[in-house]
C-alpha positions in Angstrom: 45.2 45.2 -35.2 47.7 47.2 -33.7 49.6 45.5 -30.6 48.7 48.9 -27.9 46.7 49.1 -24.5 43.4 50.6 -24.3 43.7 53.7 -23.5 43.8 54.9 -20.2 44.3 58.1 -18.0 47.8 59.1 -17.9 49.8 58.3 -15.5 50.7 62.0 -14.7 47.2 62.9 -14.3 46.5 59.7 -12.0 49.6 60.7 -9.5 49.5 62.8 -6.1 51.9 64.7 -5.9 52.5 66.5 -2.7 55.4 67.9 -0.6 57.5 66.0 2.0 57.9 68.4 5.2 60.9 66.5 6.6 62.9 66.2 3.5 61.7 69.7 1.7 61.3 67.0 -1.5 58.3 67.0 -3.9 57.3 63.3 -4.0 55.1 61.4 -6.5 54.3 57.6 -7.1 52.7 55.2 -9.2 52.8 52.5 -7.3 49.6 50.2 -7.9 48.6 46.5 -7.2 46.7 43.6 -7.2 46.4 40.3 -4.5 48.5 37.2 -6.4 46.2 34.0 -5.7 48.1 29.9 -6.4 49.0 27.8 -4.2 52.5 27.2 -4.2 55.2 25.9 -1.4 57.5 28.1 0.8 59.4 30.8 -0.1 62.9 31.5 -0.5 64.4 35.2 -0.6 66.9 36.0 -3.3 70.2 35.8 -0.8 71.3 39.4 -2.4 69.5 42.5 -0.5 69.8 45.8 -2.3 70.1 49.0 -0.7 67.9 52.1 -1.6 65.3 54.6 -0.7 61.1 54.1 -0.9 58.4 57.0 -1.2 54.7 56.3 -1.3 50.8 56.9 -2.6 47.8 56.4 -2.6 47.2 53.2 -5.1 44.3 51.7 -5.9 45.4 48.3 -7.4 45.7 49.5 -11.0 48.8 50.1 -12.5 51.3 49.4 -15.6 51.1 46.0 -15.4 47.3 45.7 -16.1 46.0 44.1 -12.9 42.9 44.7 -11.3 42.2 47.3 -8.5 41.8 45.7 -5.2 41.2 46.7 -1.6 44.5 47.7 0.9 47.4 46.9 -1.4 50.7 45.9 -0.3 52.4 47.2 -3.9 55.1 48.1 -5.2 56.4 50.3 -8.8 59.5 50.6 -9.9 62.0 52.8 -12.4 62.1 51.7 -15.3 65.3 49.6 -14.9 64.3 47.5 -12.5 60.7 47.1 -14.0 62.6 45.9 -17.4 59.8 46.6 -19.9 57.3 44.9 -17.7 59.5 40.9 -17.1 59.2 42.0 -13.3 55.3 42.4 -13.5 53.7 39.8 -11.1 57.0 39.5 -8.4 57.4 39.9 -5.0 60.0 42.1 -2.7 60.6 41.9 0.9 61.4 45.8 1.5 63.0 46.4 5.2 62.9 49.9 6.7 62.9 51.4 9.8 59.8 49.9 11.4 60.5 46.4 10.1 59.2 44.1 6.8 56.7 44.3 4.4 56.4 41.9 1.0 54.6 43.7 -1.9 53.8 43.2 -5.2 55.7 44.5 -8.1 52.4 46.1 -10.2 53.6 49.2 -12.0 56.1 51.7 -13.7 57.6 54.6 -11.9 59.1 57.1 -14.8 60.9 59.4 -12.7 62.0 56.6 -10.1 66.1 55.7 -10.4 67.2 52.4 -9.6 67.0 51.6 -6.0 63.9 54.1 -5.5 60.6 52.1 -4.7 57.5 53.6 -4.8 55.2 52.0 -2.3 51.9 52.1 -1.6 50.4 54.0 1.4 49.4 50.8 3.5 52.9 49.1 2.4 55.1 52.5 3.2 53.2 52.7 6.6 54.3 48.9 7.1 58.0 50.1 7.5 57.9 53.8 7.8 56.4 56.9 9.3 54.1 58.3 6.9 55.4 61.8 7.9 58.8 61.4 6.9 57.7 61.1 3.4 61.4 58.9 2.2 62.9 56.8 4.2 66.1 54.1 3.8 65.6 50.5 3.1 67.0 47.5 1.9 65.0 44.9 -0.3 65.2 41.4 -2.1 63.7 39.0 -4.4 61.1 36.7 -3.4 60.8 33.3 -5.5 58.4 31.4 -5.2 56.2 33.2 -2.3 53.1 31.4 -0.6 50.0 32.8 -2.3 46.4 32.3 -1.7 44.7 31.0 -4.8 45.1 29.8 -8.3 46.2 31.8 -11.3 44.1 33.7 -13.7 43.3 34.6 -17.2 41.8 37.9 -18.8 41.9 37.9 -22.4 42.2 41.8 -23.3 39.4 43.8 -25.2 39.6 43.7 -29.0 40.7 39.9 -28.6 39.0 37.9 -31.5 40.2 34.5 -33.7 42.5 36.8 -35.7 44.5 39.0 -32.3 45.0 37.1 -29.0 45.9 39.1 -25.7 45.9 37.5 -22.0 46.9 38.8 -18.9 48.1 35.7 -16.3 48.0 37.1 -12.4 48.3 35.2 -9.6 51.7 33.7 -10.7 53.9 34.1 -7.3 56.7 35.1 -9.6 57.4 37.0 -13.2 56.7 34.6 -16.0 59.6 33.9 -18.9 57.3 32.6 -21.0 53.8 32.1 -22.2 53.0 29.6 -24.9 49.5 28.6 -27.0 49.1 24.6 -27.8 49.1 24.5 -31.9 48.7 21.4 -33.8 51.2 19.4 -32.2 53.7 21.8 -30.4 53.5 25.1 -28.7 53.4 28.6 -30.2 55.3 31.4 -28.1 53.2 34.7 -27.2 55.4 37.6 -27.1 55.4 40.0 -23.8 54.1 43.7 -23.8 55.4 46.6 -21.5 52.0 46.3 -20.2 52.1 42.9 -19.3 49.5 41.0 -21.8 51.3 38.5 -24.0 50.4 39.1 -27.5 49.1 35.9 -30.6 49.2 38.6 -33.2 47.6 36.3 -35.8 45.2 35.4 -33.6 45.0 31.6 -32.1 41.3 30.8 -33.6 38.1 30.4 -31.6 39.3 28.5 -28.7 39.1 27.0 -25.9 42.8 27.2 -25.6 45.9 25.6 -23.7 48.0 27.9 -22.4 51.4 27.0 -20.6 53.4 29.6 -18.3 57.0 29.2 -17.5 57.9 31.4 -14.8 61.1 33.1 -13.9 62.4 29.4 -11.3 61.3 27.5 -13.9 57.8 26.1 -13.0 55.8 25.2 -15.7 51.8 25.3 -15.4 49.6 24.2 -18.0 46.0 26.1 -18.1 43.3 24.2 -20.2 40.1 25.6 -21.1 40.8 29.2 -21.5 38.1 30.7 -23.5 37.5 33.4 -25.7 35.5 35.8 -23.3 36.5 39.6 -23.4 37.1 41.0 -20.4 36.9 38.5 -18.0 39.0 37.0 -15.6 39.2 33.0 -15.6 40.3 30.5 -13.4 40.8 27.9 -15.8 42.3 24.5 -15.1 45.7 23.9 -13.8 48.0 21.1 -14.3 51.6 21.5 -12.8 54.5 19.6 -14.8 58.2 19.0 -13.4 60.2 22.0 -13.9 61.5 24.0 -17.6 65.0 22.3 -19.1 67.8 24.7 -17.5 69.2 26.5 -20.2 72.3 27.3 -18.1 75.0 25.0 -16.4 74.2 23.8 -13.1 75.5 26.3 -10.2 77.2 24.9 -7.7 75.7 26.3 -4.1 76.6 26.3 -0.7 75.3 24.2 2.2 72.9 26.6 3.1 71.3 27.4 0.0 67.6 26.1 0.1 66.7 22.5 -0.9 65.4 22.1 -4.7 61.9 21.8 -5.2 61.1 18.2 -6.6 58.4 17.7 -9.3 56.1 15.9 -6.6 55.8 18.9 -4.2 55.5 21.0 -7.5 52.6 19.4 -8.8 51.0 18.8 -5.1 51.0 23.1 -5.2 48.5 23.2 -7.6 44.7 23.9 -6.9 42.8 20.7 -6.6 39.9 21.8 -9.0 39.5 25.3 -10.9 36.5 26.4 -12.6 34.8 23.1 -12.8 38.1 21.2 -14.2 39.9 19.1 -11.4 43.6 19.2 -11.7 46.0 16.1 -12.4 49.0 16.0 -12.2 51.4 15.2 -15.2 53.5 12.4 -15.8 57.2 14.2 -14.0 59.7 14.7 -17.1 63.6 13.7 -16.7 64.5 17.1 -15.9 67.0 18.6 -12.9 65.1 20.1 -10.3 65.5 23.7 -9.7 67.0 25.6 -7.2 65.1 29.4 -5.3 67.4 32.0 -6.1 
């Protein structure tokens, strides 16, 4: 079975395009989104701000990154540089402008969008911005590890069977690095799509499966009873574990960098009972503790 997303409505046709009367600029966005729900502790912004420009439409929640439409969405899409093939599907900016704050989601692709052009959507861009000026100057950063309001979510893409595997995780506070299946004794890596499902391409079996998420400040989540049901999003049971080995040296950092997150309050984060499955806590591994940022 061929590793592609159902096909959709292309992105040029889904786009409004209109002109801005203060700049004399034609304008068009992508920018799509939907509402991340886990529980997780506070967050820490990236201590780097870039510096660009953001534009706006009218999003509906959809986008490149596959997650669902939803109601008033604070989103983001960005050029294809900064969206990096999809590995920043799922994260979180605080974009300043001229108004004040907003935190959005990052949710789609923007084509035509150079680095350091966001492409809000209406209700974000109004956040910050007068609607009427169209593009407006901003600065924005990373979030890591934001607050979110619920626990994360499986939807196992159409055409899925025993021999093809595809799942979208949302509600993950920030990107993901990795996505593994439990096999036999050890774990099998899924590989990530531009569209954001990670990809068994022989297939995983029947199920239920375990699936474990590493995301981009190493926290580690392992989801048990994720079933084979097309289509559908699950809320399948959580267990946090102490946080992925560093690959890296430790960085030294400076008095006022943020505490590091100890396994306890990692595991205390995660939602008490999901879909009928309560979550416990797993035995912490000897591992360093790591650090927002």
């Amino acid at each position: 079975m061929l590793d592609n997303p159902e096909p959709q409505q292309p992105w040029w046709t889904r786009r409004s395009a209109w002109v801005v009367a203060a700049a004399g600029a034609v304008v068009a966005g992508t920018a799509t989104v939907a509402l991340v729900a886990q529980a997780s502790g506070a967050a820490c912004a990236a201590p780097a701000a870039s510096s660009g420009q953001a534009t706006f439409y009218a999003a509906d929640g959809g986008g490149n990154c596959s997650f669902d439409p939803v109601p008033n969405p604070l989103v983001v899409a960005l050029g294809n540089a900064e969206y990096a093939a999809g590995a920043a599907c799922g994260g979180y900016l605080d974009v300043k402008g001229p108004k004040g704050t907003v935190r959005v989601k990052v949710t789609d692709r923007c084509p035509e969008c150079a680095a350091g052009h966001l492409d809000l959507s209406r209700q974000a861009f109004a956040k910050i911005g007068d609607p009427v000026a169209g593009v407006i100057k901003v600065t924005y950063s990373r979030v890591t590890s934001p607050p979110v309001p619920g626990p994360m979510t499986v939807r196992v893409k159409e055409g899925s069977s025993r021999y093809w595997l595809a799942l979208r995780l949302d509600n993950t506070g920030n990107p993901l690095s990795a996505v593994e299946l439990q096999s036999g004794g050890g774990w099998k890596a899924l590989s990530h799509t531009d569209y954001n499902y990670w990809i068994a391409q022989n297939g995983a079996g029947n199920g239920p499966f375990t699936v474990r998420v590493t995301d981009t400040a190493g926290r580690r989540t392992t989801l048990s009873g994720v079933t084979l049901s097309v289509g559908t999003v699950q809320r399948p049971g959580a267990t946090a574990a102490a946080p992925a080995p560093s690959k890296t040296p430790p960085v030294s950092r400076s008095a006022a960098s943020p505490a590091p997150v100890s396994p306890e309050a990692v595991a205390a984060s995660a939602p008490e009972e999901t879909a009928g499955v309560p979550a416990t806590p797993e035995a912490p591994e000897a591992q360093p503790p790591t650090r927002c940022g």
